[in-house]
N, C-alpha and C positions, 0 to 999 in steps of 0.2 A: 504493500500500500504506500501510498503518496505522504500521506499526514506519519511526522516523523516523534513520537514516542519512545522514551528509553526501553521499553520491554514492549511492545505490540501485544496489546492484550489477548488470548487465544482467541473469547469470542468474537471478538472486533475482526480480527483477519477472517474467521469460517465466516462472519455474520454480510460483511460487505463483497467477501471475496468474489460471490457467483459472478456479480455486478463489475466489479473494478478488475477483473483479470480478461475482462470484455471490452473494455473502456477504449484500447488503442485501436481500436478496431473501426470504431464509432467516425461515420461521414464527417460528423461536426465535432470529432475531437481537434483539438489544439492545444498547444503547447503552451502556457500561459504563466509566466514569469511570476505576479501579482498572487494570484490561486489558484492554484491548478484545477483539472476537471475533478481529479478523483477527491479534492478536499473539499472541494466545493458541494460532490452530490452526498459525500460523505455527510456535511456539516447541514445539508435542507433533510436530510432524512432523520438525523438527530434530530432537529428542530420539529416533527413529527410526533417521536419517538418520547423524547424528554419532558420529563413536566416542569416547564417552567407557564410562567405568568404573562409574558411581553417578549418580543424580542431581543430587548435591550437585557433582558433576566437570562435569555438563553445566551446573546453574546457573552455576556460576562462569564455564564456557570462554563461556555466552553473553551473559553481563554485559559479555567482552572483543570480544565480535561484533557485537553490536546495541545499541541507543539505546532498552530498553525500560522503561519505568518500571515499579517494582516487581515484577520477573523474576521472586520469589520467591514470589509468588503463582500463579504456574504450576500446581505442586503444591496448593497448599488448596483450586484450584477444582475439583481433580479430582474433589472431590464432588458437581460439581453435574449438579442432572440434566438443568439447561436448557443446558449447554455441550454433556452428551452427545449431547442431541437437535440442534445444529450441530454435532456430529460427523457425526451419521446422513446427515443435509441435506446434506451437503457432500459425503461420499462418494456417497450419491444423484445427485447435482449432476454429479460426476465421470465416473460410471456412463454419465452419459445424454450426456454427453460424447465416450464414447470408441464409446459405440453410432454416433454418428454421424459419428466420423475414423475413428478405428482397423478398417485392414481386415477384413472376415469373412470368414476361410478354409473361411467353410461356404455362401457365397453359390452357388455352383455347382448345390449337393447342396439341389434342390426339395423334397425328400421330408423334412427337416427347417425348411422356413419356418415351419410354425404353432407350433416351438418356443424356448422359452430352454434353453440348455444350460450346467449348472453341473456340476463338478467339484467335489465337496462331502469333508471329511474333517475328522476333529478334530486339535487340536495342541495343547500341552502350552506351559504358564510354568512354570518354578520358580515356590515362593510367596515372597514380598515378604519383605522383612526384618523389617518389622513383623507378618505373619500371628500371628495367636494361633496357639498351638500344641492340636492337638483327642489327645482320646486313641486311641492306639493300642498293639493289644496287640503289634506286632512291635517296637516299641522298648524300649529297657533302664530308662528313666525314666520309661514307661504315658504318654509323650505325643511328637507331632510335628508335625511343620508341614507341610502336602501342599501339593503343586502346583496352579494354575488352568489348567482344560480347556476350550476353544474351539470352536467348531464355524464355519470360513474356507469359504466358497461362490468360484470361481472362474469365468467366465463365461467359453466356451469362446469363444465369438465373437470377442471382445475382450480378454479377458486381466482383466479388470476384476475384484479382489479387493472380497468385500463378508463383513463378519462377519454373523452367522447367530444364532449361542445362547452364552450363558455355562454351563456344567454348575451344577448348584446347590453352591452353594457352604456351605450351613448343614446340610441334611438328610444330606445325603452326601461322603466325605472321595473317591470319587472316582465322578461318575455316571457311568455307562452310556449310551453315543451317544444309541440308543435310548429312553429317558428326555426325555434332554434334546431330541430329536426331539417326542416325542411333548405337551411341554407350551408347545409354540411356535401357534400361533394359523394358520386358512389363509391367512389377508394373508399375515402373516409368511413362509411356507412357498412361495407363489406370488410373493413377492420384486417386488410392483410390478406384474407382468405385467397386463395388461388383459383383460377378462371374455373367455371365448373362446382365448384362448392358452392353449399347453399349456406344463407346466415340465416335464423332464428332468435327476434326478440322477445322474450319476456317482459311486456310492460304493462303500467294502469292506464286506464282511460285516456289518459291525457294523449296519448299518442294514436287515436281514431281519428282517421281522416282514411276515406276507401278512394277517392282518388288516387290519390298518393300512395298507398295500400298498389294500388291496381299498377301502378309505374315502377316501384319498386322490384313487385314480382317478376317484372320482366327481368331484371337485372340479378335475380336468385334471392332476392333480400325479404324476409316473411315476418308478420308480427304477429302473437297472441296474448289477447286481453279479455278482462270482463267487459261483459254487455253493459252499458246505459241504462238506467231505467225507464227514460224517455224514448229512447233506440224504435225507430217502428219498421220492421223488417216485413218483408213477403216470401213467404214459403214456396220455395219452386220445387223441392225435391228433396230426397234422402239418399245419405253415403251408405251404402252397405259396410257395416263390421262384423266382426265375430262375437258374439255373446257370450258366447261360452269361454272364448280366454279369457285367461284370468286378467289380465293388462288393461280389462275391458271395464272390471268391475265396477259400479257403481254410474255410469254411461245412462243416459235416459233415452236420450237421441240425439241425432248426429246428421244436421241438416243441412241441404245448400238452400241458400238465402239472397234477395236481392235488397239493395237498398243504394239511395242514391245513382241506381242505374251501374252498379257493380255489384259481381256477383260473389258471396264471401260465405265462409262456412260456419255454424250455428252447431256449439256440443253443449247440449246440458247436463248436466252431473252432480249427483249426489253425493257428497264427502260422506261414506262408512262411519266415519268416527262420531261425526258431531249429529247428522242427518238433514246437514247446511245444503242448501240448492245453487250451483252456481254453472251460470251460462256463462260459455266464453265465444267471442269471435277470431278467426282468423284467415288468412290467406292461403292460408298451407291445407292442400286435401288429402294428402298420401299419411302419414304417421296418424295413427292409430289413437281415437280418440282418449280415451282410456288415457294414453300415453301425453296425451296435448295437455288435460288435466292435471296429472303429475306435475309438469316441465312448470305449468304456471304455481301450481302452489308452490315450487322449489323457486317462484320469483321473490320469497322471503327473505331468503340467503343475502339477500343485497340489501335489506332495508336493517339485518342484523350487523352485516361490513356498518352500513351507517352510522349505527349504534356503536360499532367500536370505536372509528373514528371520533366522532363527537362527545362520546362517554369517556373514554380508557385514555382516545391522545387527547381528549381536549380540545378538537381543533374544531371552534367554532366561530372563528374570525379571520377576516382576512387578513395576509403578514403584511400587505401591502396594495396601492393604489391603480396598476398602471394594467392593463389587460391579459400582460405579458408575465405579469406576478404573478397574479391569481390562478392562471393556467400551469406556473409552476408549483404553486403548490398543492396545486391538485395532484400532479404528477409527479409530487416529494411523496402525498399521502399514499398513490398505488407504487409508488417502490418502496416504501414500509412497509406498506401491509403482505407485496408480493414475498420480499426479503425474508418476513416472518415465516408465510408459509412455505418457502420453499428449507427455511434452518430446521422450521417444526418438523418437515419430513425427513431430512437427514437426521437430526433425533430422533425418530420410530425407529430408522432403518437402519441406522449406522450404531448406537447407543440403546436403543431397546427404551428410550425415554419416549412413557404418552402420559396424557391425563388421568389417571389412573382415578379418580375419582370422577370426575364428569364422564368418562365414558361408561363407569358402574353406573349411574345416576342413571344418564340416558338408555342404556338396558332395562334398568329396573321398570321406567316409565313405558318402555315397547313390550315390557313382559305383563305390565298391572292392564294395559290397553288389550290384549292380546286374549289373557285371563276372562274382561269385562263381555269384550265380545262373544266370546265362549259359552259365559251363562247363558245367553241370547242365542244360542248355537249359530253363532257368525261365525266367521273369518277375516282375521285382517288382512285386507290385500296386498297380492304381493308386490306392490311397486312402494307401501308403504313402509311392506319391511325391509326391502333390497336399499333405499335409500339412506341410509344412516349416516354420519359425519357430521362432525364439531362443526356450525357454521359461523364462528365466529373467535381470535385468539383471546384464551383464557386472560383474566387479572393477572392470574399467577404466574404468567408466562410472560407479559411484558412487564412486570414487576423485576421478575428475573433478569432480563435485558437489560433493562435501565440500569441493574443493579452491578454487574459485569461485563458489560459493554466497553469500560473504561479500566477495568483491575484485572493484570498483569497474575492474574493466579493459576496455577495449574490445570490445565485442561476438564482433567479428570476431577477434580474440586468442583469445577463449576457445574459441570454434567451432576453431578451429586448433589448441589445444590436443588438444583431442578427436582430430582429424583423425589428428592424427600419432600418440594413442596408439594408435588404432586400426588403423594400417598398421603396427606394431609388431608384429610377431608371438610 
């Protein structure tokens, strides 16, 4: 690594390594006398990572952490637009990473190989201390200072958090998903995928528009959501599925539908567990109703990513002013979060270190579920029970990070540490 410490602390080397032995690689790397790249993404992903209060609270605590020459340039470079694009690179980098460790809980289910599956959804900063303040007519002074709106893609496969869109930040004091969906580019939108792959989003409401819906598809790009309760559709036909698979269970029916003068598919379904009714629409007719259902309730996983973000880092303001900022540090928060879960996996795999206590917990809770049905002479189905995993990194796990991230202690110490928080119940 770049950032020069009298003993490089083990986890700091495994924890940034996947990332920074990538870094020369990078289109937009440079050589940069001032601060280099590797100190630089090293020092926005602490800033994530660490609890402090302000930025000025995290320059200071990292002046007492690391050996980095002129720390305080951190923040001025947040302008630039060649560090953003080794943000992109690196979370890219990352991505392609965890495609090829990180288990696919969807490797079973054939009838989704030709696609990516993202869990897509906006999320909100406060605005920065410095935002200009724009007018508004609910305030008592005709001005205020609004929030920055995000649009976070979540990779169902691998857990892999990638930023997506910035809402406009000059034309509008707050845009519309939708909007901000619609002025993103098909690269953009198809996220990398290769000619011929399909992409699948998971999203709420907010992203219904069947025009758009109906031009996307051509380009292989699909979305599935819930229905409107206002939504007024026309019944033109039915998908044939199988009933009897089990993939199927709780399916009511599985319509083709018109609206707007496009024609989009209509599944209703009964959630087993609770006996909740929920209609979903989408674009995509081939995958297996049953299975559409699943994919959208597993559109949770991303609102729980949110929850960690904002709960565990803290990170619910913006570092800074300028379009260019905010976009980094969206792109600081998915190379935390990716970094985590690709260390968390090498401790399964390399170290034999899991949760030992949440993953009992979440057992116990698929076993009392499984039990309840039972008396009822159900069955829980099995796409309920095939999909199990932690969807979000424990306290106890970034606690430990923050804790070791900076101390020079024996490998096997720290690993140990962990061990025993995690038998801790």
């Amino acid at each position: 690594m770049a950032i020069i410490i009298n003993t490089i602390p083990p986890l700091q080397s495994r924890f940034f390594g996947p990332m920074l032995d990538l870094l020369p690689n990078f289109k937009s790397f440079r050589v940069c006398p001032k601060i280099s790249d590797s100190d630089w993404l090293t020092l926005g992903i602490c800033r994530v990572i660490e609890s402090v209060l302000s930025g000025r609270d995290f320059l200071q605590s990292m002046k007492a952490k690391l050996h980095v020459p002129c720390v305080g340039r951190f923040f001025s470079s947040l302008k630039s637009k060649r560090r953003l694009a080794v943000c992109a690179e690196a979370n890219e980098a990352l991505c392609a990473i965890m495609t090829q460790t990180v288990p696919d809980v969807f490797r079973e289910y054939s009838q989704l190989d030709d696609f990516d599956l993202y869990a897509a959804d906006g999320h909100a900063h406060a605005h920065a201390t410095h935002d200009p303040a724009k007018p508004s007519k609910s305030s008592a002074t005709g001005f205020a200072k609004f929030g920055t709106s995000h649009i976070y893609t979540l990779d169902l496969r691998t857990h892999a958090l990638s930023h997506l869109a910035l809402a406009d930040q000059i034309s509008r004091r707050k845009e519309h998903e939708m909007r901000t969906l619609k002025r993103l580019e098909i690269d953009q939108m198809r996220q990398g995928a290769p000619p011929g792959r399909k992409v699948l989003y998971l999203y709420d409401p907010a992203c219904i528009d069947y025009t758009y819906w109906y031009q996307l598809k051509r380009k292989g790009i699909y979305f599935v959501t819930v229905m409107k309760s206002n939504a007024s559709l026309t019944r033109c036909g039915s998908y044939s599925y199988d009933i009897n698979d089990p993939i199927n269970a709780g399916v009511l029916f599985d319509d083709q539908v018109g609206i707007a003068g496009i024609m989009v598919r209509q599944i209703q379904y009964q959630c087993p567990q609770t006996g909740e009714i929920f209609e979903f629409l989408t674009n995509e007719i081939n995958i297996p109703p049953g299975l559409i259902a699943r994919l959208y309730r597993m559109r949770w996983d991303i609102e729980k990513t949110y929850d960690e973000v904002k709960n565990k880092f803290q990170e619910k303001k913006a570092w800074a002013s300028s379009a260019t900022a905010k976009t980094m540090q969206a792109w600081f928060i998915c190379l935390a979060h990716n970094l985590m879960v690709i260390q968390e996996h090498k401790l399964r795999t390399e170290e034999g270190v899991t949760n030992t206590s949440e993953i009992k917990r979440k057992a116990k809770r698929l076993q009392t579920e499984i039990e309840r049905l039972a008396e009822k002479n159900e069955v829980l189905p099995v796409l309920l029970r095939d999909f199990q995993r932690l969807t979000q990194r424990s306290v106890k796990y970034i606690r430990w990070l923050r804790a070791f991230l900076f101390v020079p202690a024996p490998w096997i110490n720290v690993v140990a540490a962990l061990r025993e928080s995690y038998a801790i119940s």
